[in-house]
C-alpha positions, 0 to 999 in steps of 0.5 A: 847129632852134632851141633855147630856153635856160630861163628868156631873156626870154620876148620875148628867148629866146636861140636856137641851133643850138649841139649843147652845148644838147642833152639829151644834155648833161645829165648834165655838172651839177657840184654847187652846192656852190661857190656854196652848199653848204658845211660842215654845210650840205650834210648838213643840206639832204640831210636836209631834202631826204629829209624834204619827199620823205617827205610828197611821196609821197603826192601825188596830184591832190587832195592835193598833200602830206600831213602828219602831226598831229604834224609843226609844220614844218622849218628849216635853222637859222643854224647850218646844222643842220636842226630838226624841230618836233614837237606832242605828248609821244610823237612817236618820233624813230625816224620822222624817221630813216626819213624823212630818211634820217639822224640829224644833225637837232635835233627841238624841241616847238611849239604849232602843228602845221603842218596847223593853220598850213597851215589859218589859212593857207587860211582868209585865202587863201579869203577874199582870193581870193574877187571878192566881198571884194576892197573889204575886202582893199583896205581892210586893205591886205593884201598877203601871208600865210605860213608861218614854221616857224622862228617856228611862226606865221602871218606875216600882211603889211600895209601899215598894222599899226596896232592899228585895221587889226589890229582890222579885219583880226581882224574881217573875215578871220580871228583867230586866235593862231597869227597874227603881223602884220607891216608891208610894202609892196605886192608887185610882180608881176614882168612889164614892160610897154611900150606901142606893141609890134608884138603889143599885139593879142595883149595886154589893154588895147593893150600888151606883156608881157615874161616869162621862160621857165619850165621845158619840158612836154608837155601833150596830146601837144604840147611847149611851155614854162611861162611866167607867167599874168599876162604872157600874159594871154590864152589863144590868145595869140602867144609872140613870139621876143625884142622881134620880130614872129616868133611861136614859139608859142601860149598853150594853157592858163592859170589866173591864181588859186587856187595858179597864175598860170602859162601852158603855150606850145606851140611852133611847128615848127622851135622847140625848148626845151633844158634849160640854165639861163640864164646858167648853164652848168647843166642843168635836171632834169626832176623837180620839188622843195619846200623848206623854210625855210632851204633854198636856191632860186635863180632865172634870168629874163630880167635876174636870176640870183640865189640866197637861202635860203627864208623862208616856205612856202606863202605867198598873195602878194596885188597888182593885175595889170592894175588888178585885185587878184588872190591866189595862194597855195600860193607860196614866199617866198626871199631872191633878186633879181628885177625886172619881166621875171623873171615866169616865170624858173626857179626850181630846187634846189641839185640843179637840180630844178624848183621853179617860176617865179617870181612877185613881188618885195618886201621883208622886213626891208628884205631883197629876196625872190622869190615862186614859184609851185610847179612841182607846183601848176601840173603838176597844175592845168594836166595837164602833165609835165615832160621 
């Protein structure tokens, strides 16, 4: 029997008949705290945790979280306290106690509820994904949209912020003063691509994607494991063990677009997917998570293991994939390291909850960052449950 460890190369999973790779070895995680939870920290992210778990339970197939109108957003501050936007004169503090089990939070009053972010949000995600305006995309040179709950605004990112491109951008997408613009460069969707490999038939256009292995599931009775949309490319494709001709599975379900760019694998008799984290000696929980701004988030994929605190939340990163342009949005902007070939490496809590896989890479304020696509969006999309 051979075991998956998460998050391999997707076209270089490490296997092993070694017993320490069982689930009966989940239960020795030791907690995060050496790496990234110190001092006031470690309340605060509890707080934050207990908070987003609040408006998660209410989710359901067709709202995956709810808010309530005077909620403007949450953030783990650079003094490692947790601060709660609220919209309104008569919002009871009380609430929040009950919601993040605890009172060592700071509340403060914004403009924008984070429904009305969440909107504008939806309203450019609506427009950038639709085939029909991907010319006037191409033409603002847009490249991603998200929230920032600390500046309660929008941040909107485009290669050319001139006053004439903002115009435009105002004119043809939406304009609105909940929107702060920003300069960056083009996002790069993370899968490595390598011509001449011995399953291109597998593939579009005669060449190989390299990925990451995301995180195990079940989907109609079948075990398998989530890996990127955009490196499997086609439903019914061959997974392939390391850069070899052993195929250990086969694409059943995928969606590349809306807030999924994710592929469910089963896998062939005689493979299995074990829940220890790559390059770590941690392992994986079968529930899911969703953090906040200032929260941290760490990803292991085939060449990275790195950690960096969330920057934006529900963030539409948009880019070409295979000479096409393609949005996807619902995603999460943090601070890590990540390179072609980390596509669909595990994203996952300081608790080793699963937050999703990621995604892309780029740069804000010449700092590197990850994109993730949320394990929630892609379990309701696809049917599929973690184990």
């Amino acid at each position: 029997m051979f075991f998956l460890i998460l998050a391999a190369g997707m076209m270089a999973v490490s296997c092993t008949s070694d017993p320490l790779l069982d689930d009966t070895q989940s239960g020795i995680n030791t907690p995060l705290d050496t790496r990234s939870i110190k001092g006031d920290y470690a309340n605060a992210n509890q707080l934050a945790s207990n908070l987003m778990a609040s408006f998660r339970n209410k989710v359901s197939r067709t709202s995956m979280v709810a808010y309530p109108d005077y909620y403007g957003g949450a953030y783990i501050n650079d003094n490692d306290s947790l601060v709660i936007l609220t919209v309104g004169e008569n919002t009871d503090k009380s609430e929040f106690v009950q919601r993040c089990k605890g009172d060592g939070f700071k509340t403060l009053k914004c403009k924008y509820s984070f429904n009305e972010l969440n909107g504008v949000v939806e309203q450019i995600t609506s427009f950038v994904s639709n085939e029909e305006n991907q010319s006037e995309v191409l033409d603002v040179q847009f490249n991603g949209a998200g929230i920032s709950n600390s500046e309660n605004k929008v941040i909107v990112q485009l290669s050319d912020i001139s006053d004439t491109n903002i115009a435009k951008f105002k004119a043809k997408i939406v304009d609105s003063p909940a929107i702060r613009f920003e300069k960056s460069e083009p996002l790069q969707f993370h899968s490595e691509i390598k011509p001449g490999s011995p399953i291109a038939n597998g593939f579009i256009g005669g060449v190989n994607s390299y990925g990451s292995v995301g995180y195990r599931a079940r989907y109609n009775g079948m075990d398998g494991v989530v890996v990127s949309g955009h490196v499997m490319k086609n439903q019914g494709a061959d997974l392939y063990l390391g850069e070899t001709t052993t195929v250990i599975g086969r694409c059943q379900r995928l969606q590349i677009g809306g807030k999924v760019d994710a592929a469910f694998c089963s896998l062939n008799s005689g493979y299995t997917c074990g829940t220890m984290i790559y390059n770590t000696m941690y392992y994986l929980n079968s529930t899911t998570d969703y953090l906040t701004e200032g929260q941290t988030a760490h990803m292991s994929g085939k060449y990275n293991t790195s950690s960096g605190k969330v920057a934006m939340v529900n963030y539409t990163a948009s880019g070409q994939m295979s000479g096409m342009q393609v949005s996807i949005g619902g995603c999460t902007v943090a601070y890590y390291n990540s390179q072609g070939g980390d596509s669909g490496g595990i994203v996952y809590s300081d608790d080793y909850d699963i937050l999703g896989i990621h995604e892309a890479g780029g740069k804000i304020n010449n700092k590197n960052v990850g994109v993730y696509v949320l394990a929630d969006n892609i379990n309701n999309a696809l049917f599929l449950t973690p184990y």
